[in-house]
C-alpha positions as CSV (number, residue, x, y, z in Angstrom):
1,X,13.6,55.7,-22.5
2,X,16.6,55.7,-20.2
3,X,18.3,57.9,-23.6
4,X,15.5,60.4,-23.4
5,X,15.1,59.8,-26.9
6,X,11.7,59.3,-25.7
7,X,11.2,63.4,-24.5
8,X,13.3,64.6,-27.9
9,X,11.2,63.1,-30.1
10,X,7.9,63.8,-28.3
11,X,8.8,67.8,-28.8
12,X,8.8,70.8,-26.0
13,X,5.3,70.4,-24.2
14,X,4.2,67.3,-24.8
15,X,4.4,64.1,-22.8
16,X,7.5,61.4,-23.5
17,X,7.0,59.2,-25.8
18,X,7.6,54.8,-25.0
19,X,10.7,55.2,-26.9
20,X,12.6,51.9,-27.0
21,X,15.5,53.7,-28.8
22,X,18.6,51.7,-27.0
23,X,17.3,48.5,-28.7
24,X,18.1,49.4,-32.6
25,X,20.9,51.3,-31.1
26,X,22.7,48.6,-29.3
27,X,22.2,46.7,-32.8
28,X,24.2,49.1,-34.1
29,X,26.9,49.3,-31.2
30,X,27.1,45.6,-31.6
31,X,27.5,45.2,-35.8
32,X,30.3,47.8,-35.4
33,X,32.0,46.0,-32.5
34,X,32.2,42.9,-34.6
35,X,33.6,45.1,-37.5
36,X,36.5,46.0,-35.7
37,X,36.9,42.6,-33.9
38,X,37.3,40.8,-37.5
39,X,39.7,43.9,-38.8
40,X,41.2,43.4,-35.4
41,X,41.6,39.7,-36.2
42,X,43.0,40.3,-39.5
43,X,45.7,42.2,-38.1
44,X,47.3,40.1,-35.4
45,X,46.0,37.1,-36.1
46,X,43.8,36.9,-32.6
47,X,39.7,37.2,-32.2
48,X,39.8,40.2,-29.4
49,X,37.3,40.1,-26.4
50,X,34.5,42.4,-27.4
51,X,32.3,43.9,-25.1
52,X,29.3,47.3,-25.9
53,X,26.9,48.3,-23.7
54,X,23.1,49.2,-24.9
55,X,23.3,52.9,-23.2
56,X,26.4,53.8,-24.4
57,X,25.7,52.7,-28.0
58,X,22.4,54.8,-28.1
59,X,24.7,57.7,-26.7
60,X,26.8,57.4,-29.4
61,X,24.2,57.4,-32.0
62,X,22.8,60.6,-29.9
63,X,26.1,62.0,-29.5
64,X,25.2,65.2,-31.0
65,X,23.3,65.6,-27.7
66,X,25.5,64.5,-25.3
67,X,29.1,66.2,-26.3
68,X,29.2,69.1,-24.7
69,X,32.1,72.5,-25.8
70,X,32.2,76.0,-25.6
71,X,30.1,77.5,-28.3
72,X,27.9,74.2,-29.0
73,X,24.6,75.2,-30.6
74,X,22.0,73.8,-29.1
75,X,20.2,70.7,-30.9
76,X,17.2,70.9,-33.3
77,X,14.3,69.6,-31.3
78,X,10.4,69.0,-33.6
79,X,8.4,71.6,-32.7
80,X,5.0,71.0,-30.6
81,X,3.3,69.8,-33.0
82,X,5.8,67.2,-33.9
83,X,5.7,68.3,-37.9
84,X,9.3,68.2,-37.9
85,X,12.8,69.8,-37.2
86,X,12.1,72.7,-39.2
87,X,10.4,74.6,-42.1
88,X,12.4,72.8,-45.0
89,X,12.7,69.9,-42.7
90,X,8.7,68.8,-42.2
91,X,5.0,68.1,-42.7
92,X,2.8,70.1,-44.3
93,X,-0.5,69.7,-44.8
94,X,-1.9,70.1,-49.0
95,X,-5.5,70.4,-50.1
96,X,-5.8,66.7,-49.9
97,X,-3.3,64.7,-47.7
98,X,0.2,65.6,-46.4
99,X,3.3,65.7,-48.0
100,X,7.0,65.5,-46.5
101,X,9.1,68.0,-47.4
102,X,13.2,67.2,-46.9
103,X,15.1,70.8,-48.6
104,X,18.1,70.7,-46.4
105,X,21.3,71.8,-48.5
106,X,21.3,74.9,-49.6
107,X,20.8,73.9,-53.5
108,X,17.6,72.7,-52.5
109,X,16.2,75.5,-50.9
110,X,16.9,77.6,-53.8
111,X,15.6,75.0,-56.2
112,X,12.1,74.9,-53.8
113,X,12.0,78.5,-54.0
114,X,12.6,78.8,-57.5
115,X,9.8,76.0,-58.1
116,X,7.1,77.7,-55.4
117,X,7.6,80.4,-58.2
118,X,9.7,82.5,-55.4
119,X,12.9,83.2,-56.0
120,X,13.3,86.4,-54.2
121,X,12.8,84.5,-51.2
122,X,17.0,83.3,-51.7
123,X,17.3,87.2,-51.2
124,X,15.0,88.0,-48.2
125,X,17.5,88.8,-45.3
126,X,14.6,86.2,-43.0
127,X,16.0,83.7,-45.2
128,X,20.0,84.5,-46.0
129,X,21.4,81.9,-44.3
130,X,20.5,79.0,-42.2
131,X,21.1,81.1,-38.6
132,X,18.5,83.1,-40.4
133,X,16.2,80.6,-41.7
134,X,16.0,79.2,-38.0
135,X,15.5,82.6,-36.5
136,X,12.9,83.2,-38.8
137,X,11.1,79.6,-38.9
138,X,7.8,80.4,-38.3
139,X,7.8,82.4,-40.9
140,X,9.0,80.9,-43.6
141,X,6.7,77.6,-42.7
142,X,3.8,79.6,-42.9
143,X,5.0,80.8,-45.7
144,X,5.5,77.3,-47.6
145,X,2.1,76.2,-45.7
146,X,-0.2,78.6,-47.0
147,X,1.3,77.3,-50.7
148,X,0.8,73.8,-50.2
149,X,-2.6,74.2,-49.2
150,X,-3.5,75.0,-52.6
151,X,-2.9,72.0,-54.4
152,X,-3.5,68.1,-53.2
153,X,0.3,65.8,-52.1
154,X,0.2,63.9,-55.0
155,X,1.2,67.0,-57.2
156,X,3.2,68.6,-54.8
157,X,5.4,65.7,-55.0
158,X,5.5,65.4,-58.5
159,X,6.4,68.7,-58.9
160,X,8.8,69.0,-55.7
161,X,11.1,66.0,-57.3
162,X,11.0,66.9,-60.9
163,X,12.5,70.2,-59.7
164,X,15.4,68.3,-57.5
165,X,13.5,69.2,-54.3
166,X,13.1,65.6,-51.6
167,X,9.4,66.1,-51.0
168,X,7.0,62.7,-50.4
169,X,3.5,62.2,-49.4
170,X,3.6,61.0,-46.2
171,X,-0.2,59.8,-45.7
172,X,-0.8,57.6,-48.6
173,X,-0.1,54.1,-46.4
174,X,0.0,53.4,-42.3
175,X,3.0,52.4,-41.0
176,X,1.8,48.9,-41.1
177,X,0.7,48.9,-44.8
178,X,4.4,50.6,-45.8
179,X,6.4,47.2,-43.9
180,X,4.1,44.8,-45.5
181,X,4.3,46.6,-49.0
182,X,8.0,46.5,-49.0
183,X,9.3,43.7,-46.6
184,X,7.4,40.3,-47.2
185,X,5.4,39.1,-44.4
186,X,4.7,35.4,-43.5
187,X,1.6,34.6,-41.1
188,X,3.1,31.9,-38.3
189,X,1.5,30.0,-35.7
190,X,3.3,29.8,-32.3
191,X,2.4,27.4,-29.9
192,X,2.7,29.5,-27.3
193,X,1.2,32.8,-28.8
194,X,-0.4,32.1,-31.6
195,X,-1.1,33.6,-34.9
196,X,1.3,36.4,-35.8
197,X,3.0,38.1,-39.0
198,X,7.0,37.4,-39.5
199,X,9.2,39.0,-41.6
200,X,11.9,38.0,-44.6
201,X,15.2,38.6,-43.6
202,X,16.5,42.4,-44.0
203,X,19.4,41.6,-45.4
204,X,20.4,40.0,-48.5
205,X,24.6,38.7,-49.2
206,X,25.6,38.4,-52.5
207,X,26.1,34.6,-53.1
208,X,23.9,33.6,-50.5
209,X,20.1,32.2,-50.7
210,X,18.0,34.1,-48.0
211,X,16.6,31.4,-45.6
212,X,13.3,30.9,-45.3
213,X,11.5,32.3,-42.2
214,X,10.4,29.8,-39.9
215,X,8.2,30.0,-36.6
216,X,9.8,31.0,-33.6
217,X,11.1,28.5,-30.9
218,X,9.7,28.3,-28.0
219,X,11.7,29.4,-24.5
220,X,14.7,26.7,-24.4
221,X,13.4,25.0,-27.4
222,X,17.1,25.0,-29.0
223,X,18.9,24.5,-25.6
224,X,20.5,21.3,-25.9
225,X,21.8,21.6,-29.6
226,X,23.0,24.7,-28.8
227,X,25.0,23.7,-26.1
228,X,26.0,20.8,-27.8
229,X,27.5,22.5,-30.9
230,X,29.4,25.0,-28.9
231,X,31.1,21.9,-26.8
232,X,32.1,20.3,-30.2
233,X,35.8,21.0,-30.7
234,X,35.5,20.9,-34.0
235,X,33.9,24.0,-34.0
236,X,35.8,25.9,-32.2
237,X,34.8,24.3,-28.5
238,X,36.3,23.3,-25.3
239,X,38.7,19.6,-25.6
240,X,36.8,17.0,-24.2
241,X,40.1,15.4,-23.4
């Protein structure tokens, strides 16, 4: 929340949403920092002290927010209703369910036009560019709305991607139902907490088995080994000489 990632995506109007943003974010400033640590390493033969921070990894990640110059336009923010960043950027809502609709390069807003059966729309002065496209956003999502409306998601997105146009239905599965659908999920037993769902690793290394998931340890569980393995010298830790 400290980001305000929290207020951006909750959309002008609305209250914040509990955004804890600066978590995935400082698991990104973290991978990267070991990146350059091994290149580092590689170079001059010394492991380098590495050190990130979680807020100034997310503002990294937001940095299209917080750089500031002369001229800079100002961010795309979802609009109110939180449908998205704009009209070839969003949700709209079909006959029967909603579908997603991601026509951001130029190619594919003329290939959406051209298969909404509207070319001319390429030569509409609303629509000539994307200064114009914003300008005129409302209209052109009405536009696309009242079109979508007519037929149910599943056949706007067949049509939408046989015509090179990013379009998905976004209501078929709950957030839940998509994570266990694609990412295997264990039910586990904590002492502590009981039942709960845990997931396969995310990542898979060529070569290497994926370990099996196993059930959380409890607080201070792994303490002693831990400490143990990192006082080994073998491994890297302190003489005991």
């Amino acid at each position: 929340p400290l980001c305000g990632a929290g207020i951006i995506q909750a959309a002008p109007g609305n209250p914040p949403l509990d955004d804890s943003y600066p978590d995935p974010s400082a698991g990104l400033g973290v991978a990267a920092a070991l990146a350059i640590g091994l290149y580092g390493r590689d170079k001059t033969g010394v492991g380098p002290t590495i050190e990130t921070t979680m807020l100034t990894a997310t503002g990294y990640v937001h940095s299209d927010m917080v750089v500031q110059y002369p001229g800079r336009p100002e961010p795309i923010v979802p609009d109110a209703g939180q449908h998205g960043f704009h009209a070839l950027y969003r949700l709209y809502q079909c006959a029967t369910g909603w579908i997603f609709l991601a026509a951001i390069q130029e190619a594919e807003w003329q290939a959406l036009a051209t298969a909404l059966d509207h070319p001319e729309w390429c030569a509409d002065p609303r629509f000539a560019d994307r200064e114009a496209l914003l300008a005129h956003d409302a209209d052109l999502a009405d536009l696309l709305g009242a079109i979508f409306a007519t037929e149910d998601a599943d056949h706007w997105q067949e049509h939408l991607l046989a015509a090179g146009v990013a379009a998905t239905r976004a209501d078929a599965q709950t957030f839940e139902e998509f994570l266990v659908g694609n990412t295997p999920h264990h039910p586990m037993t904590h002492p502590d907490f009981g039942d709960y769902w845990r997931r396969s690793a995310v990542i898979r290394i060529d070569g290497c088995e994926p370990t099996e998931p196993t059930v959380a340890p409890r607080l201070g569980q792994n303490t002693i080994e831990l400490l143990t393995e990192l006082a080994d010298p073998r491994r890297g830790g302190p003489s005991r000489r």
